[in-house]
C-alpha positions in Angstrom: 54.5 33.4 -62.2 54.8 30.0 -60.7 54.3 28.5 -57.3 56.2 25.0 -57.4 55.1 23.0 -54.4 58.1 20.8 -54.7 62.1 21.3 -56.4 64.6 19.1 -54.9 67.4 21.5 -55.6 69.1 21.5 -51.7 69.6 17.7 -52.2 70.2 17.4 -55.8 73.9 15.8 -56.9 75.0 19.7 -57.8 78.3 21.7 -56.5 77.6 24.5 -54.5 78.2 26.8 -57.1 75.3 25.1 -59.5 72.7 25.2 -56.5 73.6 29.2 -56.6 73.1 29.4 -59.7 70.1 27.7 -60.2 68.0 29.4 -57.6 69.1 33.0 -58.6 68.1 32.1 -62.0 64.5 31.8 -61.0 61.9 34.6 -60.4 59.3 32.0 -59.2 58.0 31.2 -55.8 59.8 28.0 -55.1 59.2 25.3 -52.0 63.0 24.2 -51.9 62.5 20.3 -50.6 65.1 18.2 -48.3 65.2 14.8 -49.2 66.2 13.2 -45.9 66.4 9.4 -46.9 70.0 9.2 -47.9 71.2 11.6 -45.1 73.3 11.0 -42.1 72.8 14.6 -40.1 69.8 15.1 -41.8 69.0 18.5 -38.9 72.7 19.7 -39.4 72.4 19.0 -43.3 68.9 21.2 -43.5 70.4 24.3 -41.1 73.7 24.1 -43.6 71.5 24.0 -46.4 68.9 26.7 -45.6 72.1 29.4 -44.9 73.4 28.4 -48.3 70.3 29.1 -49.8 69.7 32.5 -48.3 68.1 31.2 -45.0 64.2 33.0 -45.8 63.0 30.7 -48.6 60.4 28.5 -48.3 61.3 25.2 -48.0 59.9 21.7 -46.9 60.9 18.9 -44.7 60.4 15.2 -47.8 61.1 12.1 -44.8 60.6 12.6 -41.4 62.1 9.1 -40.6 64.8 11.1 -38.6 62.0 12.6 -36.5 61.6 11.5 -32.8 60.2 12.9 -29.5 63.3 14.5 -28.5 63.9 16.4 -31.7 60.7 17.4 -33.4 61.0 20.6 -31.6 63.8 21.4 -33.3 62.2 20.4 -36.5 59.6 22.3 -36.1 61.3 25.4 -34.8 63.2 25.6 -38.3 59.8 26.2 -40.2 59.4 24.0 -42.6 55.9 24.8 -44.7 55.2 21.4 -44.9 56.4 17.6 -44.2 56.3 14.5 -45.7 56.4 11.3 -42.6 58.0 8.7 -45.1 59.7 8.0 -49.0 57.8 5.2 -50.4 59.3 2.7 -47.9 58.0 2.2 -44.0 59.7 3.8 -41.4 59.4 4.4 -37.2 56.3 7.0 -38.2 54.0 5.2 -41.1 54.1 3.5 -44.2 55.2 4.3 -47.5 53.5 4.5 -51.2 55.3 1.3 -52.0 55.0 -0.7 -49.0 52.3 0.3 -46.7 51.8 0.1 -43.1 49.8 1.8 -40.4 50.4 5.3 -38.8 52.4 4.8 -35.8 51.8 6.1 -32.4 54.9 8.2 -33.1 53.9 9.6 -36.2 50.3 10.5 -34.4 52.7 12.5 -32.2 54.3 14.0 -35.0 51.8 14.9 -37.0 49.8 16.8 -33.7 53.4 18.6 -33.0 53.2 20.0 -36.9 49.4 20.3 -36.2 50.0 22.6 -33.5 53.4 24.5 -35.7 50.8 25.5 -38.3 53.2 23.0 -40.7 51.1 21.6 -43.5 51.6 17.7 -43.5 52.5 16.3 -47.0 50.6 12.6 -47.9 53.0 12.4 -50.9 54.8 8.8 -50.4 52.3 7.6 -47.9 50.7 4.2 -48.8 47.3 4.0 -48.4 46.6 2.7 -44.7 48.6 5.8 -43.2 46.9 8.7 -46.1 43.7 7.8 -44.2 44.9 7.8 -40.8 47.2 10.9 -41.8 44.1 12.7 -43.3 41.8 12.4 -40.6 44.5 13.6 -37.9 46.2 16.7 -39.7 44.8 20.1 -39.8 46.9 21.1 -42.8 46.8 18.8 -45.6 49.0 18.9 -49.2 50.2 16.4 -51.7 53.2 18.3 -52.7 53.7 16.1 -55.8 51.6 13.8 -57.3 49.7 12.4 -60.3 46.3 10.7 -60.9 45.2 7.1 -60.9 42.2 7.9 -63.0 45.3 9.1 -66.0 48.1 6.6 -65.1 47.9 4.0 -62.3 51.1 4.0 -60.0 51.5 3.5 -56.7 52.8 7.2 -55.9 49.5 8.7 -57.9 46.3 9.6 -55.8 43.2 7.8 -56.3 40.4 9.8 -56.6 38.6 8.9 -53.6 42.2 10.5 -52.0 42.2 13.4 -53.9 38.8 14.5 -52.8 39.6 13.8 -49.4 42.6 16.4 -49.1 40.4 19.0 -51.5 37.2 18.4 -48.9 39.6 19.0 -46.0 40.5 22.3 -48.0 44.0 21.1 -49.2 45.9 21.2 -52.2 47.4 19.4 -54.8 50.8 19.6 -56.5 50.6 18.0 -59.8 53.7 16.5 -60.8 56.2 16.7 -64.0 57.6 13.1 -63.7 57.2 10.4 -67.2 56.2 7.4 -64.4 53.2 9.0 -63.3 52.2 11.1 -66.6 52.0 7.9 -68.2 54.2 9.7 -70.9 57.4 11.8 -71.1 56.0 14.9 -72.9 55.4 18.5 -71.3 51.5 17.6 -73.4 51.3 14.9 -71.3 51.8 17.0 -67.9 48.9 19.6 -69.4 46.5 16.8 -69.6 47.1 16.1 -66.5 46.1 19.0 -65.2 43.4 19.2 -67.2 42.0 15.7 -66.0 42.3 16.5 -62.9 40.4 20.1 -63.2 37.6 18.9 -65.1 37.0 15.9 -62.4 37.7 17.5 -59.3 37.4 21.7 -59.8 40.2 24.1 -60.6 40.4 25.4 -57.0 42.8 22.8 -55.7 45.0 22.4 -58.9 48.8 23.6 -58.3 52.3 22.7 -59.4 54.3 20.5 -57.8 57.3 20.1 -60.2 60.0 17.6 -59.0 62.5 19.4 -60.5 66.0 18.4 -59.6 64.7 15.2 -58.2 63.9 13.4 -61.5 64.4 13.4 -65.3 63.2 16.7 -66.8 59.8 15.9 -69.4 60.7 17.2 -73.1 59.4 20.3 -73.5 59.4 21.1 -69.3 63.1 21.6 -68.2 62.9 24.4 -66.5 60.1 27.2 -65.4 60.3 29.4 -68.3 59.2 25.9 -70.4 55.6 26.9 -68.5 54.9 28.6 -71.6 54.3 25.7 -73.2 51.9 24.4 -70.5 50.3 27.8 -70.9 49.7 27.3 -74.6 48.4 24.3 -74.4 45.9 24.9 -71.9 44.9 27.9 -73.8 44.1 25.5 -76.6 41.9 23.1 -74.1 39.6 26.5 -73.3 40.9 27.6 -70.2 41.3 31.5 -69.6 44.8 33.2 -68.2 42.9 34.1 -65.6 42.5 30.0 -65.1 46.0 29.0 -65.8 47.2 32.0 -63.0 45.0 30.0 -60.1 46.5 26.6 -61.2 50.3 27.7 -61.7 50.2 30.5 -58.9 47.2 31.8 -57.0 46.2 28.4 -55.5 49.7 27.9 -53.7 50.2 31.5 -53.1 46.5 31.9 -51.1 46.8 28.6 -49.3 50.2 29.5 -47.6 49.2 33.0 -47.2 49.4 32.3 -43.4 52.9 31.2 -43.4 53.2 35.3 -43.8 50.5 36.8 -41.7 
């Protein structure tokens, strides 16, 4: 089994019909993301979305920039599990991975409104003025979809001074399946990855955060059944199933265990 932090699918350039099909085709536990940056209605577009999906899978909120005092209720009431504040640009709540910026008095509102939802607040895209001010306010905290500094070093990756911040604060971290911050465009590449990151930081934090539908696919990791080969090769690097279950499902699945209680 998987637990993918992050598939773009509801705003990937897809009919209808190839949405569908995609998410029946999956048995995996799947955090379906809204990309709100390039949508007009983006509250109308994410209530159309969620009844096309089936209305009761977990999904996630990437770009509050819509968000203001009059309608984070409504965001809120929707039940996201988690939200990003920004893309990698600045907007009216904090600054983004590629152009910084403080954390806003709105987005302090913001982030105590999802504080007090029991919605997990998302640092991925945040540059790094508004990751510390983000981190010391929210009571929740992922990066949905990331990579390392200490393997490739890209604005979007986590330094890991960050990393142990959201993993101290009892967070997790999506690794992500995406060439620019692998440092290479192989599924080997996303496995040593994971393995960096578990041999420098611990195992407990380690999950899958794909991007799927929201960049190009790595050779070898198109889809979820290509896990096998992520699998195989972390087999070959010493790690035990019982290992690769916590990283690819168990982490994910335990910390949003509340989301169902």
């Amino acid at each position: 089994m998987i637990f993918d932090l992050h598939n773009d699918l509801p705003t990937a350039k897809l009919s209808a019909t190839e949405r569908i099909r995609l998410l029946t085709g999956t048995v995996e536990t799947v955090v379906y993301a809204f990309w709100t940056s390039e949508l007009a209605e983006p509250l109308k577009f994410i209530a159309d979305g969620m009844r096309e999906l089936g209305g009761t899978i977990p999904f996630a909120i990437e770009d509050l920039w819509f968000v203001n005092e009059s309608n984070i209720d409504a965001v809120c009431s929707l039940r996201p599990v988690y939200c990003s504040l920004t893309h990698n640009g600045r907007n009216s709540l904090a600054g983004g991975a590629l152009e910084n910026g403080r954390l806003t008095s709105l987005g302090k509102f913001v982030v105590r409104k999802l504080n007090g939802a029991g919605i997990a607040v998302d640092v991925a895209h945040l540059g790094k003025e508004s990751f510390n001010e983000v981190a010391a306010l929210a009571e929740r905290l992922i990066d949905s979809h990331t990579g390392l500094n200490c393997v490739c070093n890209h604005p979007r990756n986590l330094s890991d001074a960050q990393a142990q911040i959201i993993l101290e604060r009892g967070g997790i971290v999506g690794l992500t399946a995406v060439a620019d911050f692998l440092g290479g465009n192989e599924a080997d590449d996303y496995a040593r990855t994971i393995n960096s990151f578990v041999q420098k930081f611990g195992i407990d934090g380690a999950c899958v955060g794909t991007d799927f539908n929201g960049t190009q696919p790595l050779n070898g990791l198109t889809n979820y059944n290509d896990f096998e080969n992520i699998a195989n090769k972390l087999l070959s690097f010493g790690y035990s199933e019982n290992d690769i279950s916590k990283i690819f499902y168990d982490n994910a699945n335990n910390y949003f265990k509340y989301r169902r209680q």
